[in-house]
C-alpha positions in Angstrom: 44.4 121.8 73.8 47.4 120.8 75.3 49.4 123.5 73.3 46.9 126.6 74.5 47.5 125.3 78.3 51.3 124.8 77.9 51.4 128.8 76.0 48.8 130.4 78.6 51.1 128.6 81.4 54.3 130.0 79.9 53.0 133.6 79.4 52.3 133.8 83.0 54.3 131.2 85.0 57.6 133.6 84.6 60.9 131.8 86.4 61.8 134.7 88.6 65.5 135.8 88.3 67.2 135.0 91.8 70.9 134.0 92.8 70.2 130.2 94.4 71.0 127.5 92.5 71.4 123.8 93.9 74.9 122.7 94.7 75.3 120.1 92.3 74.8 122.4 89.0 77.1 125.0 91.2 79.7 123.0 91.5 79.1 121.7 87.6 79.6 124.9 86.4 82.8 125.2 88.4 84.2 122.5 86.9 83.7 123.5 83.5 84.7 127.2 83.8 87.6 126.3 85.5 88.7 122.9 83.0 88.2 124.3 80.0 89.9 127.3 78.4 86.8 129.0 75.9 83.8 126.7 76.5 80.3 126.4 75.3 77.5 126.2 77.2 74.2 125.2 76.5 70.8 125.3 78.8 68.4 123.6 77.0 64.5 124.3 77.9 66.4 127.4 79.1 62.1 128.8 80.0 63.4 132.3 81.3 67.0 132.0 82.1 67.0 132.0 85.7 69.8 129.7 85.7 72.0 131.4 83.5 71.1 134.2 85.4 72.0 133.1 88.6 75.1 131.3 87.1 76.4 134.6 85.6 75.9 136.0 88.8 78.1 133.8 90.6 81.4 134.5 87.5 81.0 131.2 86.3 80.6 132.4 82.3 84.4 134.1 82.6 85.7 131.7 80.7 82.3 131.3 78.2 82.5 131.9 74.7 79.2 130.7 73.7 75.9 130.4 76.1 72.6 129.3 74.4 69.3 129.3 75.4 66.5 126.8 73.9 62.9 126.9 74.6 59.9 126.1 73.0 58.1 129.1 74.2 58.3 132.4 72.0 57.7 134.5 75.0 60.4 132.7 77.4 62.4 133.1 74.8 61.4 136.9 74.3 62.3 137.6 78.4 65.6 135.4 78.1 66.6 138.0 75.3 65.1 141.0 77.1 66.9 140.4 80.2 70.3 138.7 78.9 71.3 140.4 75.9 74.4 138.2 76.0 72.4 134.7 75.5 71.7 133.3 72.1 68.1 132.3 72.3 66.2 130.2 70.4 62.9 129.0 69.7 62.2 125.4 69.0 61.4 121.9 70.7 64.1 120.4 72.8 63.8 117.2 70.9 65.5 118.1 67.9 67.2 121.4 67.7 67.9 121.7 63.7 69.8 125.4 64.4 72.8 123.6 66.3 75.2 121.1 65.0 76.5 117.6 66.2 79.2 117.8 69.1 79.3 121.3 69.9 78.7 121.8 73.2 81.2 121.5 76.7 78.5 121.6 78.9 74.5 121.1 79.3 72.2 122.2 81.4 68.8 120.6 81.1 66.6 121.4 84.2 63.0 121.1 84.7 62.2 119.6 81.1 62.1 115.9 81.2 59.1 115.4 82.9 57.7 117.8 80.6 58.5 116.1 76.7 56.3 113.0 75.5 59.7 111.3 74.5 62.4 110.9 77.3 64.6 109.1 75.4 64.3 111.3 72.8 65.6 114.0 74.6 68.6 112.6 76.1 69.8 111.3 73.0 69.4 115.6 71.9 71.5 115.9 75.1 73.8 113.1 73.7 74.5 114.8 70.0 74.8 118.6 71.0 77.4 117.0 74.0 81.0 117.6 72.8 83.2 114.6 73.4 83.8 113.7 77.0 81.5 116.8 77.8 79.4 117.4 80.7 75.8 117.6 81.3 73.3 118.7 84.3 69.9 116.8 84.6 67.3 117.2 86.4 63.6 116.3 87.3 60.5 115.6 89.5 60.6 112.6 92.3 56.7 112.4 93.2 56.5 109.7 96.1 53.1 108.0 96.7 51.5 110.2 98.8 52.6 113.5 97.2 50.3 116.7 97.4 50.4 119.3 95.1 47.7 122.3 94.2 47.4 120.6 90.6 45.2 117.8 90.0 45.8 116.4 87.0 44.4 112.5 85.3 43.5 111.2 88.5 46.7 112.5 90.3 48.5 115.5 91.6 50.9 117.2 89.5 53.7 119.4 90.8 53.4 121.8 87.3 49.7 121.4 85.4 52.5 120.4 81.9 53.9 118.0 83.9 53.4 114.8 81.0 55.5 112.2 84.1 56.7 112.8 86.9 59.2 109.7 88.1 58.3 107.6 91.0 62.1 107.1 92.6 65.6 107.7 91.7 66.2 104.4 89.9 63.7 105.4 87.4 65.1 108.5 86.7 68.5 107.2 86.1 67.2 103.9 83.9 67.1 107.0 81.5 70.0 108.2 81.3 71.5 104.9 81.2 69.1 104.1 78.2 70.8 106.3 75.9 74.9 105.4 76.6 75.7 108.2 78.7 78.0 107.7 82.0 76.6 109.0 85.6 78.8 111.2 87.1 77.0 111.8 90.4 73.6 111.7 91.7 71.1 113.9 94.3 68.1 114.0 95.5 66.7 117.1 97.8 63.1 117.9 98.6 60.8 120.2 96.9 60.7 124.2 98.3 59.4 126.9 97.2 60.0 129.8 98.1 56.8 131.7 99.6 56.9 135.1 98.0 57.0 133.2 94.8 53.4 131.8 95.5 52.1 134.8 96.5 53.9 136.6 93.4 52.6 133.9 91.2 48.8 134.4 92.3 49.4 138.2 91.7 50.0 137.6 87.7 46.9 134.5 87.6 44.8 137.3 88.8 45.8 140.4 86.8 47.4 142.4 89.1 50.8 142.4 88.2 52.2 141.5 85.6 54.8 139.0 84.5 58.6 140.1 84.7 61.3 137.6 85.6 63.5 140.7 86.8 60.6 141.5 89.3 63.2 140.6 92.6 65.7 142.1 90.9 64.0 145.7 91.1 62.4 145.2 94.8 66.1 143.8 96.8 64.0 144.0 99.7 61.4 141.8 98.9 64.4 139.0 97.2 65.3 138.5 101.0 62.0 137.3 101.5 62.5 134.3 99.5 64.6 132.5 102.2 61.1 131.9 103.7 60.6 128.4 101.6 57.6 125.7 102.2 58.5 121.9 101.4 56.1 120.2 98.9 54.7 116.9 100.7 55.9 114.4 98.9 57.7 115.3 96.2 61.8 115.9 95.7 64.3 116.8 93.3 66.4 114.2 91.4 69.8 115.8 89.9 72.2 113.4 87.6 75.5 115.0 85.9 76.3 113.1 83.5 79.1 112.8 81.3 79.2 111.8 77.1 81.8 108.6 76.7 
């Protein structure tokens, strides 16, 4: 059951391709393109590769000799391929990637996903092996404060995403984590929730059939992409971001 609700969600829910990203993973990927000569980069639960998108964007791949994308869903996966040729992609579960080896990653980039795997620990020590020595890694995930409101109900609750397995109740939590699994914090930010209003509207276009979903869709109407500055802030809930670093 949960499987058919994550795979319907994927094959609709498509991560529109935009040029925003937060400052923290910005100024990440700076620091990486600029430090090291030929590095690797790895965005694991890539879903569509709006990141890499919007990091490519910004010339922060020039120095890039290797860019991966890992999701569990086929048809993320399928997209990320469709609209970055350039990107290896592959399919498999974040918690133990067989294809790649020990140590060969500079950077990581895992946005979104914790809240959404059974095992958190799990998953950062993934984050730990693929990490390179002294490499760099971009986390993030879902603050929900008591009196958070979402459209998702979920167990009793709201739920920013309907997949959502936790979603952390401060900061602290968050970082108990990372610090769980041997890895040193870097730097830490929180930011509220918003989303951007065309992307609702968008969003309720695919549930109901009439469009369909294309994570290029701003990327063929420019004019509607300016829209997106029109955001609404989600009562409640924020954005936690930790880069972190392997010792």
């Amino acid at each position: 059951m949960k499987d058919n609700l994550f795979q319907s969600y994927s094959r609709k829910h498509v991560h529109f391709y935009g040029r925003d990203i937060f400052p923290l993973l910005e100024s990440a990927s700076t620091l990486v393109n600029n430090s090291v000569k030929k590095f690797s980069m790895l965005d694991l639960g890539c879903g569509d590769g709006k990141l890499i998108f919007a990091l490519y964007e910004k010339g922060l791949f020039k120095n890039a000799e290797k860019i991966v994308g890992v999701d569990i869903s086929k048809d993320r996966i399928e997209r990320l391929k469709t609209g970055l040729p350039f990107v290896r992609g592959i399919v498999a579960d974040a918690l133990n990637v067989k294809e790649l080896p020990d140590s060969s990653f500079d950077f990581v980039v895992c946005a979104q996903l914790i809240e959404h795997v059974e095992n958190e620990q799990a998953l950062m020590s993934e984050i730990r092996r693929l990490l390179k020595r002294r490499g760099l890694a971009y986390v993030s995930s879902v603050i929900k404060r008591w009196w958070g409101v979402y459209v998702y109900f979920k167990k009793g609750s709201f739920r920013l995403d309907p997949t959502h397995v936790r979603e952390y109740s401060s900061e602290r939590e968050f970082l108990d984590v990372m610090a769980d699994e041997g890895v040193e914090i870097v730097k830490v930010e929180t930011r509220p929730v918003r989303f951007p209003v065309p992307d609702l509207i968008a969003r309720l276009s695919i549930q109901g059939g009439l469009a369909e979903p294309d994570a290029e869709f701003y990327e063929k109407h420019k004019n509607l992409s300016r829209l997106r500055k029109l955001q609404l802030a989600v009562i409640g809930y924020d954005i936690v971001e930790a880069l972190v670093r392997k010792p």
